[in-house]
LOVEXDREN-545289 format. One record per residue: residue number from 1; z, x, y of N, C-alpha, C, O, CB in turn. Coordinates in Angstrom, 1 decimal. Glycine has a CB too. Example, Ala and Ser with C-alpha at 12.3 -4.5 7.8 and 13.67 -1.06 7.14 Angstrom:
LOVEXDREN-545289
+-----+--------+--------+--------+--------+--------+--------+--------+--------+--------+--------+--------+--------+--------+--------+--------+
| num |   n.pz |   n.px |   n.py |  ca.pz |  ca.px |  ca.py |   c.pz |   c.px |   c.py |   o.pz |   o.px |   o.py |  cb.pz |  cb.px |  cb.py |
+-----+--------+--------+--------+--------+--------+--------+--------+--------+--------+--------+--------+--------+--------+--------+--------+
|   1 |    7.8 |   13.2 |   -5.7 |    7.8 |   12.3 |   -4.5 |    7.8 |   13.2 |   -3.3 |    8.5 |   14.2 |   -3.3 |    9.0 |   11.3 |   -4.5 |
|   2 |    7.1 |   12.8 |   -2.2 |    7.1 |   13.7 |   -1.1 |    7.9 |   12.9 |    0.0 |    8.0 |   13.4 |    1.1 |    5.7 |   14.1 |   -0.6 |
+-----+--------+--------+--------+--------+--------+--------+--------+--------+--------+--------+--------+--------+--------+--------+--------+
***
This chain:
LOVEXDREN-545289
+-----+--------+--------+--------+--------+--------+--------+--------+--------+--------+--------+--------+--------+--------+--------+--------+
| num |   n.pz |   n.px |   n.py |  ca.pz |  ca.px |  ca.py |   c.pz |   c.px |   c.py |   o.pz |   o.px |   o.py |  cb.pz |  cb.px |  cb.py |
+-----+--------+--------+--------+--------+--------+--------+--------+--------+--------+--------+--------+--------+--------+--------+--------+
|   1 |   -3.3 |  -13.0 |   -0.4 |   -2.0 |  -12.6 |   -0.1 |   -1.4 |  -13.3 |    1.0 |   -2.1 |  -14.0 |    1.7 |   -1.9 |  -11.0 |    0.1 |
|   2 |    0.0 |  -13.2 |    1.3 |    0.7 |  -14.3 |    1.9 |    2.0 |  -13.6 |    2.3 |    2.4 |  -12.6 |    1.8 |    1.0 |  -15.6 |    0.9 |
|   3 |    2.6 |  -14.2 |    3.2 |    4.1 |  -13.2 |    3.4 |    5.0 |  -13.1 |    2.7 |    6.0 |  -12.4 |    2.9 |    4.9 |  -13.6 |    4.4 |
|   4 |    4.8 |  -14.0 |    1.2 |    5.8 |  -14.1 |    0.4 |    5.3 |  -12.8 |    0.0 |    6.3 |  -12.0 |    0.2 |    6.0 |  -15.4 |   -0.6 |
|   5 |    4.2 |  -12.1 |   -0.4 |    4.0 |  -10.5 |   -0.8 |    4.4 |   -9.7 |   -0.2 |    5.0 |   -8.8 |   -0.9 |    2.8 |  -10.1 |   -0.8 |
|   6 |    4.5 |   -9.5 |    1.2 |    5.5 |   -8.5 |    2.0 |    6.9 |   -9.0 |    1.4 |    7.5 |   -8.2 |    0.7 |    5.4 |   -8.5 |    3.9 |
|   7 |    7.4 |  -10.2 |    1.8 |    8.8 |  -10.5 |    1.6 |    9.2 |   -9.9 |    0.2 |   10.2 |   -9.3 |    0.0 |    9.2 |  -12.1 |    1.7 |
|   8 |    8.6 |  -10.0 |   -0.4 |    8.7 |   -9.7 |   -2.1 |    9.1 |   -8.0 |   -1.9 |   10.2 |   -7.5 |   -1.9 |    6.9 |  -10.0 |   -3.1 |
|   9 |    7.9 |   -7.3 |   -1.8 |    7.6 |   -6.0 |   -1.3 |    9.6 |   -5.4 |   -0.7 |   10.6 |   -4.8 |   -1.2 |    6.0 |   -6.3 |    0.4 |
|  10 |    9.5 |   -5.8 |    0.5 |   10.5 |   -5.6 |    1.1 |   11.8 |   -5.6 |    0.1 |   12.5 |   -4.6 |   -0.1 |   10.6 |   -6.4 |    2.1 |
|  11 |   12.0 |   -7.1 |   -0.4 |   12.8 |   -6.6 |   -1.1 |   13.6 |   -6.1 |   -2.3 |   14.8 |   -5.9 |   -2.6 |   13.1 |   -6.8 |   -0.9 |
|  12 |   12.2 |   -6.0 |   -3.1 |   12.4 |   -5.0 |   -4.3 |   12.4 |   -3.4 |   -3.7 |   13.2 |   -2.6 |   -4.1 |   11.2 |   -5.2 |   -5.5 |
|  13 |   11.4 |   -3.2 |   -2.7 |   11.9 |   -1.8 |   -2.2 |   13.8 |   -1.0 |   -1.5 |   14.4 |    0.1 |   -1.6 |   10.8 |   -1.8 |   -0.8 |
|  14 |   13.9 |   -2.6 |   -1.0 |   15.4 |   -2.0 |   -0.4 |   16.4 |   -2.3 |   -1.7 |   17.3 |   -1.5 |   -2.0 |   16.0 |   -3.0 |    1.2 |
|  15 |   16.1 |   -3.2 |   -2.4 |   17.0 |   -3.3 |   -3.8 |   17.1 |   -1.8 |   -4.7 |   18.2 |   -1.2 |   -4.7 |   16.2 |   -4.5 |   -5.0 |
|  16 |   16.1 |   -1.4 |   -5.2 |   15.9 |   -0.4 |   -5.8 |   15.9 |    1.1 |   -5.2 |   16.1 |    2.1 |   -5.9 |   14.9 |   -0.6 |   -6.3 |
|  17 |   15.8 |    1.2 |   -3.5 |   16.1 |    2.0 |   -3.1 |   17.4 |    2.5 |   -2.1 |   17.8 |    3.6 |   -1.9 |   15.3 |    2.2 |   -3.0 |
|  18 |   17.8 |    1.1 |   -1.6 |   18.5 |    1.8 |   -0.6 |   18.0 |    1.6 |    0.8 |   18.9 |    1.5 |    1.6 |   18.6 |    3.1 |   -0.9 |
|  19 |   16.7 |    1.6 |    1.2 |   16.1 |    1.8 |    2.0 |   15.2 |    0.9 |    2.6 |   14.4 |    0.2 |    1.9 |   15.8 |    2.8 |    1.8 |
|  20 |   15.3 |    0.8 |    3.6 |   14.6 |   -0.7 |    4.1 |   12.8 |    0.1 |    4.8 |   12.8 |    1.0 |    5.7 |   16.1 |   -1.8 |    6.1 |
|  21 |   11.7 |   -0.4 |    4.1 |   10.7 |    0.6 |    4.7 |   10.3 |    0.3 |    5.8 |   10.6 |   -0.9 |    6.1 |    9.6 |    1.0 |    4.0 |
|  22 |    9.3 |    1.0 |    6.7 |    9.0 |    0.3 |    7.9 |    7.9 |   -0.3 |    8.3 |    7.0 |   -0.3 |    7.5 |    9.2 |    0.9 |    8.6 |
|  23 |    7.7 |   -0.9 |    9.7 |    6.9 |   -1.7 |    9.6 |    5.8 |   -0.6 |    9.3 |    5.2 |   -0.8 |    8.3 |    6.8 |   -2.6 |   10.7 |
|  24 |    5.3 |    0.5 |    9.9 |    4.3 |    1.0 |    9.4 |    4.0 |    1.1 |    8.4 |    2.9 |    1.5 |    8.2 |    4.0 |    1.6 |    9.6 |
|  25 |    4.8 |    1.1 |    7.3 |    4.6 |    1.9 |    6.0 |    4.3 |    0.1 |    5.3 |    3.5 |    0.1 |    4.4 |    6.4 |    3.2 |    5.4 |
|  26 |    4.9 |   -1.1 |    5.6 |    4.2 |   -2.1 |    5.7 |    2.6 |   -2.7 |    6.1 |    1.9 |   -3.5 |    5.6 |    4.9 |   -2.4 |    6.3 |
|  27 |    2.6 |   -2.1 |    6.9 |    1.0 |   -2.4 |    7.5 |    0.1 |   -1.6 |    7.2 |   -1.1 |   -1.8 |    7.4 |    0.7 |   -2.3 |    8.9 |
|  28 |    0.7 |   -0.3 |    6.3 |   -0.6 |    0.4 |    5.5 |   -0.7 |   -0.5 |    4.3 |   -1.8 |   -0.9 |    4.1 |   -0.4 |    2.0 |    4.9 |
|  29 |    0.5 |   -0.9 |    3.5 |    0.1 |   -1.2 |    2.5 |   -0.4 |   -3.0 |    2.2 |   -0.9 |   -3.6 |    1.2 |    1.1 |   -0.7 |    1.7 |
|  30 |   -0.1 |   -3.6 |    3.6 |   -1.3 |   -4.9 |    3.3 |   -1.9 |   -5.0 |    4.9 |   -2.7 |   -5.9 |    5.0 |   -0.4 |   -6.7 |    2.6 |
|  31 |   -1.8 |   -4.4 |    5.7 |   -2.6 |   -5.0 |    6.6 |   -3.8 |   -5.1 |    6.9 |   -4.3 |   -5.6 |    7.9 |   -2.4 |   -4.8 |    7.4 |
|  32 |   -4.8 |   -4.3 |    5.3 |   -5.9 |   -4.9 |    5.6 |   -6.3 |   -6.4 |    5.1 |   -7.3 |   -7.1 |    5.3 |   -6.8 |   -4.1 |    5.3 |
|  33 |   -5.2 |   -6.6 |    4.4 |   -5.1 |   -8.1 |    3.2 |   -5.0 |   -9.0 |    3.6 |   -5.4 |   -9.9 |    2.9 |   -4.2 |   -8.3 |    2.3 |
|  34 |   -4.5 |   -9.4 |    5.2 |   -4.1 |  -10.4 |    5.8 |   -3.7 |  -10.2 |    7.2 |   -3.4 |   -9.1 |    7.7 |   -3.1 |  -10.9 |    5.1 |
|  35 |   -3.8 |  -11.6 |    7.9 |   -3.2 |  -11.5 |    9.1 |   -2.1 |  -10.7 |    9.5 |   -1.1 |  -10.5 |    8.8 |   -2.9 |  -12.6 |    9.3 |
|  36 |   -2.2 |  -10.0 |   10.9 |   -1.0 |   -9.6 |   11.3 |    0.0 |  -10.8 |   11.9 |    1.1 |  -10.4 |   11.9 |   -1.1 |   -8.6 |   12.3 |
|  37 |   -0.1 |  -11.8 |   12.3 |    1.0 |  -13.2 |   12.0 |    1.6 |  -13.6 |   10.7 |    2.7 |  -14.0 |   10.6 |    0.4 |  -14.5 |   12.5 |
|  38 |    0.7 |  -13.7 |    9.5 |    0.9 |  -13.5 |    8.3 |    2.4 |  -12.1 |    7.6 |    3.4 |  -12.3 |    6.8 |   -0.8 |  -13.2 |    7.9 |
|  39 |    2.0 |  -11.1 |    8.4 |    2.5 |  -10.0 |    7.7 |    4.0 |  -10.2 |    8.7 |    5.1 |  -10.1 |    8.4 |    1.3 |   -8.4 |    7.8 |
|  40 |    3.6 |  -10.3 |    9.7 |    5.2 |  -10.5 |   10.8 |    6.2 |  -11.8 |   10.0 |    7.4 |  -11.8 |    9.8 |    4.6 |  -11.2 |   13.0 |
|  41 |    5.4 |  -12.7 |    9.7 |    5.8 |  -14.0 |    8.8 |    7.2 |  -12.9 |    8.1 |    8.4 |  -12.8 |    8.2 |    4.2 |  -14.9 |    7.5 |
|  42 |    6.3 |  -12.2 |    7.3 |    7.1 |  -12.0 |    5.6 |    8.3 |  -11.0 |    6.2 |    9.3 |  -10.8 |    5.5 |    5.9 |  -11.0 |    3.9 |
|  43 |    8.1 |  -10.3 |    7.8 |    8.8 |   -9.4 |    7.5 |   10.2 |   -9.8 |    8.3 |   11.3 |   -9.3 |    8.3 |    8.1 |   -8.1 |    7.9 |
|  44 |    9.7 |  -11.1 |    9.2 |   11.0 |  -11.4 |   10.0 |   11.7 |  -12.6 |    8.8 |   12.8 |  -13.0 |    8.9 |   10.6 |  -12.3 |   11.8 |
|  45 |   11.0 |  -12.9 |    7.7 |   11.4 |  -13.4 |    6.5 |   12.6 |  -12.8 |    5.9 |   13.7 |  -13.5 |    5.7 |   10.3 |  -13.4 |    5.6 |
|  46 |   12.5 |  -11.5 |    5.4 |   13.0 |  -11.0 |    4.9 |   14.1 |  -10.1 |    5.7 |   14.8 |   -9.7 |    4.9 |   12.1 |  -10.7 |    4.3 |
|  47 |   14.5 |   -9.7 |    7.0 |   15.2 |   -9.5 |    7.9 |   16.3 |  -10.6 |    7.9 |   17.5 |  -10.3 |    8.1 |   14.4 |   -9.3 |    9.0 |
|  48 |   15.7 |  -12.0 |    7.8 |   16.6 |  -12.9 |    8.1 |   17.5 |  -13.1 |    7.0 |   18.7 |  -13.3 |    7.1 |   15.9 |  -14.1 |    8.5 |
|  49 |   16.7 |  -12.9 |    5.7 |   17.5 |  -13.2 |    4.4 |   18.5 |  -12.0 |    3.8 |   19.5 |  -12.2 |    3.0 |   16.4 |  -13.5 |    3.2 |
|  50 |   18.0 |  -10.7 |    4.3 |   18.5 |   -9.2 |    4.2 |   19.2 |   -8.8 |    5.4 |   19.3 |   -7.6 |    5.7 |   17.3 |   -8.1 |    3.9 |
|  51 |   19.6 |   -9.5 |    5.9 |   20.2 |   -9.4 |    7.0 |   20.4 |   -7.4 |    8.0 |   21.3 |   -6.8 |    8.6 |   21.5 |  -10.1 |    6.4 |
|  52 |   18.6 |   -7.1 |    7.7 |   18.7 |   -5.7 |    7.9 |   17.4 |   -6.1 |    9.0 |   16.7 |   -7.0 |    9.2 |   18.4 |   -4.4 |    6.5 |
|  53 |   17.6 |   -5.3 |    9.2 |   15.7 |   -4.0 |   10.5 |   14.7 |   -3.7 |   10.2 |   14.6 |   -2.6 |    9.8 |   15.7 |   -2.4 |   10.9 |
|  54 |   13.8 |   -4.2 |   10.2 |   12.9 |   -3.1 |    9.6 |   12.0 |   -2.2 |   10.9 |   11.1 |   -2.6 |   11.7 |   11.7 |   -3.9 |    8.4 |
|  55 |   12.5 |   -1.2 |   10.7 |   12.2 |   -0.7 |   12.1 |   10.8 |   -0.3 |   11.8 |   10.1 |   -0.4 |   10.8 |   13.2 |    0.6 |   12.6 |
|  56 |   10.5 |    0.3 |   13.5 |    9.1 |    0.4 |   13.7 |    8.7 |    1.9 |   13.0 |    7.6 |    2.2 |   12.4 |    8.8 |    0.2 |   15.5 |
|  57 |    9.9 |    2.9 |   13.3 |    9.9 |    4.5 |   12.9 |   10.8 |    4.5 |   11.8 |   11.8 |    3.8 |   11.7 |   10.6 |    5.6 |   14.1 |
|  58 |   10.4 |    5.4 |   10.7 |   11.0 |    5.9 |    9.8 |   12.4 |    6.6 |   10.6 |   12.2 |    7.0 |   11.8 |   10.0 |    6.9 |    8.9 |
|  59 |   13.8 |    6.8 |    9.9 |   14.9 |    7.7 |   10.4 |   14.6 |    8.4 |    8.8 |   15.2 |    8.0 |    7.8 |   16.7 |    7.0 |   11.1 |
|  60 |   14.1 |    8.9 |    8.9 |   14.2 |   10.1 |    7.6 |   12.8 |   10.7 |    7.5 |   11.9 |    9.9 |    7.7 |   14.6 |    9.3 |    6.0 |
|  61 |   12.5 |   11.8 |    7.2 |   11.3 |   12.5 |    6.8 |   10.6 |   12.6 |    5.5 |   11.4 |   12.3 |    4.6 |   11.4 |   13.7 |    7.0 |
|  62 |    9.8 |   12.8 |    5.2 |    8.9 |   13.5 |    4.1 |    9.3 |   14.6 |    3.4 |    9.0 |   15.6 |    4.1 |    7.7 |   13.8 |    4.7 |
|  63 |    9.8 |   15.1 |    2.2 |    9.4 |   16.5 |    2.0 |    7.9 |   15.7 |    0.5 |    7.5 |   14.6 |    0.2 |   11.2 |   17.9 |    1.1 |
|  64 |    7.6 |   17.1 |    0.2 |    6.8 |   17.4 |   -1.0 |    7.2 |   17.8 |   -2.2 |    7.5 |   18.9 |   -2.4 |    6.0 |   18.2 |   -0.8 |
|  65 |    7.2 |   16.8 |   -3.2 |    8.0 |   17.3 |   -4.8 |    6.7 |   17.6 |   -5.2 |    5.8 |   16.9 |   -5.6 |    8.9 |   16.0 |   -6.1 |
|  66 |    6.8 |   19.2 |   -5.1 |    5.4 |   19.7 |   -6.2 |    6.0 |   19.6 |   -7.1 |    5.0 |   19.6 |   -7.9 |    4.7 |   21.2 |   -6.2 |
|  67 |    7.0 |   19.4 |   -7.9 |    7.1 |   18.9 |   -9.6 |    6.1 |   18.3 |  -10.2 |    5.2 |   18.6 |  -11.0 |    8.3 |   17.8 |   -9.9 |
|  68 |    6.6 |   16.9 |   -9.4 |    5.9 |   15.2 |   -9.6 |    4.7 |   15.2 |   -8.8 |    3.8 |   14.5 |   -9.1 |    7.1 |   13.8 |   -8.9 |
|  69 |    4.6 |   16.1 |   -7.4 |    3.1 |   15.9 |   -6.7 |    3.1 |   14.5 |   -6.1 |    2.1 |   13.7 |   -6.0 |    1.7 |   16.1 |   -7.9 |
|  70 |    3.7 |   14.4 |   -6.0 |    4.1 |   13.1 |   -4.4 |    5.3 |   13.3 |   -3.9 |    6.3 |   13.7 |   -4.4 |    4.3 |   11.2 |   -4.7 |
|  71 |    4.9 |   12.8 |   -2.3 |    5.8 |   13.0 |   -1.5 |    6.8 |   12.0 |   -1.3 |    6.5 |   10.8 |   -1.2 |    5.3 |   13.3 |   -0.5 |
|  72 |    8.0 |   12.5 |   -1.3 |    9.5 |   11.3 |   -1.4 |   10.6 |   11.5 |    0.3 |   10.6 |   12.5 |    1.0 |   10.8 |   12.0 |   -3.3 |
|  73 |   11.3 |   10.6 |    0.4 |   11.5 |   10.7 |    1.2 |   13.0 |   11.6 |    0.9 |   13.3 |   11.9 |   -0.3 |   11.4 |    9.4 |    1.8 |
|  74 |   13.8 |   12.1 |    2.2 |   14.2 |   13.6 |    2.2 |   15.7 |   12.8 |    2.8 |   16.0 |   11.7 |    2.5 |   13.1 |   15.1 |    3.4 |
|  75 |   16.4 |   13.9 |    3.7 |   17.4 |   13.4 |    4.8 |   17.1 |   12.6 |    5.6 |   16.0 |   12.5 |    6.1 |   17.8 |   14.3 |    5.5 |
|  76 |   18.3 |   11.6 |    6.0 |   17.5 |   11.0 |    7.6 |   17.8 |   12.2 |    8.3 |   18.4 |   13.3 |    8.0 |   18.2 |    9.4 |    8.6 |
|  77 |   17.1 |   11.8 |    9.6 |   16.8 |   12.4 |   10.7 |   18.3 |   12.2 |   11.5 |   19.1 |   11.3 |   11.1 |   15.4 |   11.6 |   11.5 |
|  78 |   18.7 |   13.3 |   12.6 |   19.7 |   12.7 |   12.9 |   19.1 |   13.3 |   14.8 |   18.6 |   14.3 |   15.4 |   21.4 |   13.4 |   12.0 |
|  79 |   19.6 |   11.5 |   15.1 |   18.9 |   11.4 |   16.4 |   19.9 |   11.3 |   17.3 |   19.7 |   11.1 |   18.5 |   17.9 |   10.2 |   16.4 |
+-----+--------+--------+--------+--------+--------+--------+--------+--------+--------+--------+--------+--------+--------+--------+--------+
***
């Protein structure tokens, strides 16, 4: 894996949702796969081309859809 996989990642996530995810929620899903210079690569990659943030903290919470039985994201947070 390579930064083009985060860059990718990033932005089919913000295309389809709206929502730019964050770096943590980034570094669960590859940082055991690759370098953390690797993973910073794809994400200041994609910042530059999406001309967004990817922040370090979520502004929005978790609830629980017992419907579906995974958790989705809710309101943002208002800070």
């Amino acid at each position: 894996m390579n930064r083009w996989h985060v860059y990718t990642h990033l932005k089919q996530t913000f295309m389809y949702s709206g929502q730019v995810p964050t770096r943590y929620e980034v570094t669960e899903k590859f940082g055991n796969e690759m370098s953390k210079e690797e993973l910073e690569e794809g994400i200041l990659e994609f910042e530059m081309m999406a001309n967004v943030t990817v922040k370090s903290t979520p502004d929005y919470k978790w609830t629980l859809d017992l419907k579906n039985k995974h958790y989705r994201r809710a309101e943002k947070l208002r800070i």
